[in-house]
Backbone as CSV, one residue per row, in Angstrom:
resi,resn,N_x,N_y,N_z,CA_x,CA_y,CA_z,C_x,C_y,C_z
1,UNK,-3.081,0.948,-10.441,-3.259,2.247,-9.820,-4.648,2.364,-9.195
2,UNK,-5.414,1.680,-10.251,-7.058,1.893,-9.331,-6.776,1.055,-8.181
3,UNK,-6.493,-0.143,-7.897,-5.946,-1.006,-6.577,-5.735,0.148,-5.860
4,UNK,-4.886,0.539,-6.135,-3.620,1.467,-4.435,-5.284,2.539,-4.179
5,UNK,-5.935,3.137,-5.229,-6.437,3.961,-4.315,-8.298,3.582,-4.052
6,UNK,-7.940,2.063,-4.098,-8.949,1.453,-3.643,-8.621,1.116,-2.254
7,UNK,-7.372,0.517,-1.683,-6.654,0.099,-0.927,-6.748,1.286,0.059
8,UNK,-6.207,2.026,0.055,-6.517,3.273,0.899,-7.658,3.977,1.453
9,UNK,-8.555,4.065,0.107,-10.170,4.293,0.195,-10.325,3.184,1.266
10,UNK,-10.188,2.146,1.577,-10.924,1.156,2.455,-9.962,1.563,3.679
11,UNK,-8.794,2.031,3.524,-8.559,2.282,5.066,-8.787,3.661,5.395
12,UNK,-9.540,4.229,4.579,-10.097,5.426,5.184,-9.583,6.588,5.423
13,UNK,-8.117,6.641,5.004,-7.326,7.653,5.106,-7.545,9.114,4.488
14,UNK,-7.451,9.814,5.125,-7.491,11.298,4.407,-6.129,11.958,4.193
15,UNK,-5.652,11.451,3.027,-4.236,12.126,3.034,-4.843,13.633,2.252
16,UNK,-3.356,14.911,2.992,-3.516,16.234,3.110,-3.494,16.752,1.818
17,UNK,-3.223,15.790,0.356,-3.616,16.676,-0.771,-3.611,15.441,-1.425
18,UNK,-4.142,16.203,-2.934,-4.615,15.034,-3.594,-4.165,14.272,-4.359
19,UNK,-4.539,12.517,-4.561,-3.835,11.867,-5.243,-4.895,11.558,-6.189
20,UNK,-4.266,11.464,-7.040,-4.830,11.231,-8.444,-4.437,10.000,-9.411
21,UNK,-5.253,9.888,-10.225,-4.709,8.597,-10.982,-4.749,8.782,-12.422
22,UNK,-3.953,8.428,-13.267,-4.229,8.899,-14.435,-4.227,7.920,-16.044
23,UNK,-4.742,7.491,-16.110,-4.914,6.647,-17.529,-4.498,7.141,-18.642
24,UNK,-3.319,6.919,-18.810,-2.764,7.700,-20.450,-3.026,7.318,-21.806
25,UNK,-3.727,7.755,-22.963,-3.571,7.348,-24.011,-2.889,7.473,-25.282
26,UNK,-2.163,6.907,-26.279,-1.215,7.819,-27.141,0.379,7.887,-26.646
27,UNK,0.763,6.976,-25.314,2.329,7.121,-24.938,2.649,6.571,-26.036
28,UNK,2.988,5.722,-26.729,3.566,5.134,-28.404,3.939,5.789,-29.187
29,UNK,2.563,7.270,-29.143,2.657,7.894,-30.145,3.687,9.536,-29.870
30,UNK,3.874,9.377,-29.109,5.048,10.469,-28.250,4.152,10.990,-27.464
31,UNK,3.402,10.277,-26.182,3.369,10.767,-24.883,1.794,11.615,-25.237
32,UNK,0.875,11.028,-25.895,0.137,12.124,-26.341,-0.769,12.679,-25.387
33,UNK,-1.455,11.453,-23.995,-1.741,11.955,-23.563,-1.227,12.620,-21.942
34,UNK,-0.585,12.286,-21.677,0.762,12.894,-20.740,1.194,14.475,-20.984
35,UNK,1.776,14.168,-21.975,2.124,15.719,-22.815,0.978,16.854,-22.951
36,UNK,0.084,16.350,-23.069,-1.429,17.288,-23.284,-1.496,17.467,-22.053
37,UNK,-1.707,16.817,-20.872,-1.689,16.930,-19.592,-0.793,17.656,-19.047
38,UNK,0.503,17.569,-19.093,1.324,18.464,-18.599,1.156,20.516,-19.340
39,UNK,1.076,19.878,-20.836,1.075,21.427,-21.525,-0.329,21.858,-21.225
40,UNK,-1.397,21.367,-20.544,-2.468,22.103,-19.990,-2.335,22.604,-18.993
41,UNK,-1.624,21.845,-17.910,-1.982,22.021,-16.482,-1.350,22.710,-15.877
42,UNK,0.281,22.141,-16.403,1.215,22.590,-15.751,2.649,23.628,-16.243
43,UNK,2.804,23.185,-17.699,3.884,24.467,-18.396,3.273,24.391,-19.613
44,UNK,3.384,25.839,-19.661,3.098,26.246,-21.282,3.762,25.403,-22.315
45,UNK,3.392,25.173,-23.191,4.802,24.200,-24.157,5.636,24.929,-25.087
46,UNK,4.760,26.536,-25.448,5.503,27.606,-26.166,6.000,27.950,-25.720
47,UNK,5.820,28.605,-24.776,6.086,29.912,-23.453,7.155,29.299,-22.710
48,UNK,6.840,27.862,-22.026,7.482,27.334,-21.017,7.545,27.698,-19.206
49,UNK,6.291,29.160,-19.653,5.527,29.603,-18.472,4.905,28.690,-17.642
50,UNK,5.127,28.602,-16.528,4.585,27.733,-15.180,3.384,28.053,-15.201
51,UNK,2.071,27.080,-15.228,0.929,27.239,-14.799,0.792,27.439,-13.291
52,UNK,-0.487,27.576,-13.027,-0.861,27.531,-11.616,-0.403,26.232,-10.830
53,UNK,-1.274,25.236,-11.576,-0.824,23.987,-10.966,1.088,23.106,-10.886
54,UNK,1.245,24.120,-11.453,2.956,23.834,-11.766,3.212,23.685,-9.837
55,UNK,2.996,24.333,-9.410,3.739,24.594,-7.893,3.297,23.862,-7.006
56,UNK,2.050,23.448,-7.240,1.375,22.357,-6.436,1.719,20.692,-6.703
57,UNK,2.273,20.796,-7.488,2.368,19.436,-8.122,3.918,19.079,-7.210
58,UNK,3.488,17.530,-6.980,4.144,16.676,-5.838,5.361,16.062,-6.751
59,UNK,3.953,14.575,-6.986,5.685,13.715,-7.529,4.734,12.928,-8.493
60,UNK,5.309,11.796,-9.570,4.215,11.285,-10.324,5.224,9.976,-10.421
61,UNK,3.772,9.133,-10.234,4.851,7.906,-10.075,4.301,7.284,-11.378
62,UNK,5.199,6.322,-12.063,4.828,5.509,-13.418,4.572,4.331,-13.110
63,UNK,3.818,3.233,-13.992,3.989,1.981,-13.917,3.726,1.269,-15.028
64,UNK,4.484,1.472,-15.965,4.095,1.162,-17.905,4.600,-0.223,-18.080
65,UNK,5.283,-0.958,-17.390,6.419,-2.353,-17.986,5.547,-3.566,-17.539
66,UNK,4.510,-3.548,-17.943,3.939,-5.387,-17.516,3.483,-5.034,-16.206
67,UNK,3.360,-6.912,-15.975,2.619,-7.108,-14.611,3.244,-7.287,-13.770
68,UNK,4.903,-7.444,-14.001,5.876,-8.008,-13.239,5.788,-6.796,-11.933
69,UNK,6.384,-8.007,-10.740,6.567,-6.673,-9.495,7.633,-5.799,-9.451
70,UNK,7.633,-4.966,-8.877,8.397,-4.068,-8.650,9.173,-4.671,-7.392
71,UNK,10.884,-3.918,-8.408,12.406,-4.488,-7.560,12.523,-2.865,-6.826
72,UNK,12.186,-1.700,-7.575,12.618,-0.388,-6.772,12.116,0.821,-7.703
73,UNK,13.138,1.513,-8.060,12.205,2.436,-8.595,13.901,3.512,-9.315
74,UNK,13.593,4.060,-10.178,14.907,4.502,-11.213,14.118,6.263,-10.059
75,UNK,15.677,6.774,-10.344,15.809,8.118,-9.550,15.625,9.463,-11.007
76,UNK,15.964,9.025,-12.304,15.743,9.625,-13.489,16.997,11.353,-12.875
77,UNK,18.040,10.727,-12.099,19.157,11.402,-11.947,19.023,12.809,-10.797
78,UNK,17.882,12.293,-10.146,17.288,13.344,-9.186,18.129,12.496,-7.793
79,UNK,19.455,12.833,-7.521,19.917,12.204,-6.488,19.486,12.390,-5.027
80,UNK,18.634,13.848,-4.977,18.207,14.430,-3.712,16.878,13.316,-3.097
81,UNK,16.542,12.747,-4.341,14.998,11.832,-4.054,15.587,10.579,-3.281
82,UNK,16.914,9.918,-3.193,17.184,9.021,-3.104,16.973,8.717,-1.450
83,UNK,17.496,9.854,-0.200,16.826,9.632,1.192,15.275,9.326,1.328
84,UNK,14.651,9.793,0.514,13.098,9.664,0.863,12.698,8.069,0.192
85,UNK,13.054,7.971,-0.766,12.868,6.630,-1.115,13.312,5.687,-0.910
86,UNK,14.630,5.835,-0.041,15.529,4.753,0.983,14.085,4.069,2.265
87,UNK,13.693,5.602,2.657,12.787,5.555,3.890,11.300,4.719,3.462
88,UNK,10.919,4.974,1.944,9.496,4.582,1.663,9.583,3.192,1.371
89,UNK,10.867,2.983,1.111,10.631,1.230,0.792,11.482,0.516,1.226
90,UNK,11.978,0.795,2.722,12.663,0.068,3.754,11.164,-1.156,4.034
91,UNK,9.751,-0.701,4.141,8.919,-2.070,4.319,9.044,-2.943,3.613
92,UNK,9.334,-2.660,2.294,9.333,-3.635,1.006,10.122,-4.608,1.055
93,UNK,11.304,-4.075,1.162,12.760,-4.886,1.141,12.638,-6.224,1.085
94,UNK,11.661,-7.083,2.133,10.998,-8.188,2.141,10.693,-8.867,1.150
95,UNK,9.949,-7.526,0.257,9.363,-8.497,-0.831,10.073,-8.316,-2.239
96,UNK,11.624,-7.809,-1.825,12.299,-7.574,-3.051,12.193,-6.298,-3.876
97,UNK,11.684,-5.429,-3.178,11.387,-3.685,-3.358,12.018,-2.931,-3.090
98,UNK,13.904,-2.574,-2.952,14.585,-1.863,-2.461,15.522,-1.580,-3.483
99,UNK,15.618,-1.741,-4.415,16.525,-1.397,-5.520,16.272,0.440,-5.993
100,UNK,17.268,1.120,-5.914,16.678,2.815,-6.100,18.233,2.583,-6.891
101,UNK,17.572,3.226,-8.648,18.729,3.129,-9.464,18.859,5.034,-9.963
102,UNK,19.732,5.193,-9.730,20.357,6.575,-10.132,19.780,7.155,-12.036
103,UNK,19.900,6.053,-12.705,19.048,6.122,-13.979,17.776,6.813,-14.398
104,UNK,18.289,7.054,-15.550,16.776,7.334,-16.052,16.530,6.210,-16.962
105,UNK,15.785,6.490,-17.013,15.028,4.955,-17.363,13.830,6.161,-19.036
106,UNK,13.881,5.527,-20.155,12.631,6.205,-21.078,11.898,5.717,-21.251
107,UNK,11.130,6.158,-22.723,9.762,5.308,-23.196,8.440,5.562,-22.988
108,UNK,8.223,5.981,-21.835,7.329,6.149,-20.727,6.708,7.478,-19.829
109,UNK,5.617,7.603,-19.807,4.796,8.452,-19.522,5.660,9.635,-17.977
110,UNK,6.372,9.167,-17.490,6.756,9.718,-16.257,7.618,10.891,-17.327
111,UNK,7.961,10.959,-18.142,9.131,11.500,-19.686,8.361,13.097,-19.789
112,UNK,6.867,13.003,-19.407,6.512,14.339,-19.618,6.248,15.347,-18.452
113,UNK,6.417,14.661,-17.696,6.800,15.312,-16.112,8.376,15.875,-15.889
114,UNK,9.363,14.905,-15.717,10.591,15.192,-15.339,11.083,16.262,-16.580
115,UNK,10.641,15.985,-18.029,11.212,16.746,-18.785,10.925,18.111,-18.573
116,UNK,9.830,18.727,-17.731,9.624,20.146,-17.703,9.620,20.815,-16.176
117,UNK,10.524,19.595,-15.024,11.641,19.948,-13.849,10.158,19.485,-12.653
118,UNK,9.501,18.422,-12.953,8.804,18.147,-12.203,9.232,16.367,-11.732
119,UNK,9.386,16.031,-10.426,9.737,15.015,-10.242,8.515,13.634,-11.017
120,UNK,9.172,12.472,-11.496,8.340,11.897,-11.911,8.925,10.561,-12.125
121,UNK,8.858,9.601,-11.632,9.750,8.385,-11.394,8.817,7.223,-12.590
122,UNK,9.597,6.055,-12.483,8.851,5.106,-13.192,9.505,3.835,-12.222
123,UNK,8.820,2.986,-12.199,9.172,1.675,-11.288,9.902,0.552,-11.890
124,UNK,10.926,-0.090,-11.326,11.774,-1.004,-11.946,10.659,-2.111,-11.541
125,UNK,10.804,-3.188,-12.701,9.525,-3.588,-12.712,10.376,-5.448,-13.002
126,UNK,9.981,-6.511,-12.958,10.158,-7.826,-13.636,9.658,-7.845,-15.207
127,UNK,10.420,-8.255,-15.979,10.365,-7.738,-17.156,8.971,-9.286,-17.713
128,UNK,8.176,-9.223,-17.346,7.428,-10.967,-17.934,6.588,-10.951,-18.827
129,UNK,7.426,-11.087,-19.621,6.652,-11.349,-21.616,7.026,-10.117,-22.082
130,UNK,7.643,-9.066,-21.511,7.410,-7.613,-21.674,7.571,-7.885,-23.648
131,UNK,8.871,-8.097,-23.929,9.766,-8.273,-25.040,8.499,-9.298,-26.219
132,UNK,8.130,-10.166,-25.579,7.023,-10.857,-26.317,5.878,-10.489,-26.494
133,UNK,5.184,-10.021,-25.495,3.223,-10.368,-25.722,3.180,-8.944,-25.164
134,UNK,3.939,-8.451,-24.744,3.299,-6.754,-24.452,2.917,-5.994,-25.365
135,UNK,2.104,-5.043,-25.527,1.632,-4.292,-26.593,1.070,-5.307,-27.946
136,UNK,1.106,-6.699,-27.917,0.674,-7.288,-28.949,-1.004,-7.886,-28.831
137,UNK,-1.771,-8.421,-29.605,-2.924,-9.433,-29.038,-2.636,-10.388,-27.941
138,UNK,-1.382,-10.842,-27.944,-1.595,-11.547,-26.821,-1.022,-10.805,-25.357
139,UNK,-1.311,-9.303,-25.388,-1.459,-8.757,-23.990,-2.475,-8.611,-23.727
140,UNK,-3.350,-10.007,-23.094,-4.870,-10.449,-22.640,-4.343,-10.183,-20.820
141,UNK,-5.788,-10.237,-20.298,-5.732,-10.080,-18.747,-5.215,-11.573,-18.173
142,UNK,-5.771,-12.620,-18.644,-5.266,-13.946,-18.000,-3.616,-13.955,-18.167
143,UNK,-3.101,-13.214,-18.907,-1.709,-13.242,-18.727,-0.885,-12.594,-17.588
144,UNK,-1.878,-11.533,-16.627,-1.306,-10.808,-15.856,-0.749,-12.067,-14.455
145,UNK,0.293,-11.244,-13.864,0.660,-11.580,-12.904,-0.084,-11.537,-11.770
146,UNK,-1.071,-11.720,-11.243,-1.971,-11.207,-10.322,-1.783,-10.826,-8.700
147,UNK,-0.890,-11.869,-8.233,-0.186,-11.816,-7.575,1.400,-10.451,-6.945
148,UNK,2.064,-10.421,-8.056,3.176,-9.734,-8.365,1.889,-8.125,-8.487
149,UNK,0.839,-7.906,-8.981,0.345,-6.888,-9.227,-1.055,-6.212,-7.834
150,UNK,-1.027,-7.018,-6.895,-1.396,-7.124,-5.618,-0.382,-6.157,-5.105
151,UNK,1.192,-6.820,-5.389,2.278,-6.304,-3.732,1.949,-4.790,-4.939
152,UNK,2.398,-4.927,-5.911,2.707,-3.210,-6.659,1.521,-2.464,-6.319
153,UNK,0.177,-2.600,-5.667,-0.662,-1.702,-5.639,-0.283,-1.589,-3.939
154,UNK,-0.200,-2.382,-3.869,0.400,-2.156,-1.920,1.654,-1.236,-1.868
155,UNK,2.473,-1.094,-2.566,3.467,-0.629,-2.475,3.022,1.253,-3.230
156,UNK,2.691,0.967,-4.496,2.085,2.146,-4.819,0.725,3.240,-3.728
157,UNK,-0.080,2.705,-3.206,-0.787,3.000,-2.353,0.388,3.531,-1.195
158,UNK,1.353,2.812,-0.551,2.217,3.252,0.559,2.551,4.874,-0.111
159,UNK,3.141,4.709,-1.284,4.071,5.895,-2.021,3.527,6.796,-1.960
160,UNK,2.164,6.806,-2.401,1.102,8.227,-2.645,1.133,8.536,-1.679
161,UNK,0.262,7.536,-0.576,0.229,8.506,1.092,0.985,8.757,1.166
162,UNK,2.587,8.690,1.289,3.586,8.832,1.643,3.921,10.702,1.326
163,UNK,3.943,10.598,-0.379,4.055,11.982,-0.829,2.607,12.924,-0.722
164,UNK,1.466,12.312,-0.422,0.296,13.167,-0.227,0.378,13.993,1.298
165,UNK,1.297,13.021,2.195,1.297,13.588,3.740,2.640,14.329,3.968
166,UNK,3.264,14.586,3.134,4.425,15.360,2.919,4.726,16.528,3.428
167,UNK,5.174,16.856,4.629,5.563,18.717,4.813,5.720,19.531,3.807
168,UNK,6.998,18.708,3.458,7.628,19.820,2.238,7.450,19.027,0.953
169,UNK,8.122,20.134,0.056,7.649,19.321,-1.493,8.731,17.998,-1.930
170,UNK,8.359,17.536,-2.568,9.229,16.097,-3.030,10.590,16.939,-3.990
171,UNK,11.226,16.621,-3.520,12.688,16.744,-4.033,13.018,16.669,-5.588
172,UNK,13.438,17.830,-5.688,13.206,18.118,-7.773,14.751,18.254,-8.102
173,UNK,14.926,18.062,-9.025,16.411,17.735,-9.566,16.935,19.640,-9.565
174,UNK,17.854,19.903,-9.155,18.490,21.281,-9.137,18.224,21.844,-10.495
175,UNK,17.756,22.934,-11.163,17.956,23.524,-12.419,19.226,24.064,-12.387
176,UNK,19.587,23.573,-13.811,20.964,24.269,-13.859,20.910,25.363,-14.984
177,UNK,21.655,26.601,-14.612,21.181,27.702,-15.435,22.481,27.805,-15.974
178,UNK,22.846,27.603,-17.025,24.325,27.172,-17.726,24.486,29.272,-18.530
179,UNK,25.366,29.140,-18.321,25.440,30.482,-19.500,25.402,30.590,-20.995
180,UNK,25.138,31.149,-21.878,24.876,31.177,-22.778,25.904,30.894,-23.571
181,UNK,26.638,30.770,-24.562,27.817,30.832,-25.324,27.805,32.107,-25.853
182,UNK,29.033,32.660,-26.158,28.928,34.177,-26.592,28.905,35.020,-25.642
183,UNK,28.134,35.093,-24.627,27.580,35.808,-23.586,28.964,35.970,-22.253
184,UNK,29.454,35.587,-22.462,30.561,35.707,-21.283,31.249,37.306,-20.697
């Protein structure tokens, strides 16, 4: 993530709102710092009252699974997202970046976004060592993919500008307001 908005920083771009980057700590432990982030910024966690920043908020992209590159990106059942992300990674396709899966995908930090109706994707990723050496001592830096983690900051960098230069807001899954039981 620091890549993409290093990558951009050097081309100088001024996209029209802001992208941000965010270092989570505590996802293991249920999202601790994600969840703190969202129940500060953006919904109450008692209340479920919309903050200020609730309305401003775009889209949040994840990238928790290794070093492996990215094949596409899970839709977490937001089918309306699926035209815009047809369009953002028609460049990719090339490099094996066009896969957009209807899924939600868990585990993972994007979990405290979508859960409170804010779009928030996570990236289908090459799974390499994930199952073995991830989260263990031997998830050292010489193990990274360096290469495979080059195209993902190229590709991540595209995404942000992409949703930072946005007219309208990024496409949020419909709320469904079900009726109550009893209540009929």
């Amino acid at each position: 993530m620091m890549e993409a908005l290093r990558i951009l920083k050097n081309l100088n771009v001024a996209p029209r709102r802001t992208i941000r980057v965010a270092l989570w700590g505590g996802e293991e432990a249920g999202f601790i710092g994600s969840r703190g982030y969202a129940g500060k910024y953006l919904e109450d966690p008692k209340t479920k009252e919309h903050k200020p920043d609730y309305d401003k908020f775009a889209v949040y992209f994840n990238m928790d699974n290794g070093s492996g590159r990215y094949r596409g990106i899970n839709l977490q059942h937001n089918e309306m997202a699926r035209p815009v992300f047809e369009e953002w990674l028609k460049p990719f396709a090339p490099l094996g970046c066009s896969t957009i899966a209807i899924g939600n995908t868990g585990g993972t930090d994007h979990l405290s976004f979508d859960r409170i109706g804010l779009p928030g994707f996570q990236f289908i990723q090459d799974q390499i060592e994930y199952g073995r050496g991830y989260h263990t001592v031997m998830d050292t830096y010489e193990r990274l993919v360096m290469s495979d983690l080059r195209i993902n900051a190229i590709i991540t960098a595209s995404l942000a500008y992409h949703a930072a230069m946005r007219n309208e807001k990024f496409p949020r899954k419909p709320v469904m307001n079900l009726p109550v039981q009893g209540n009929n």
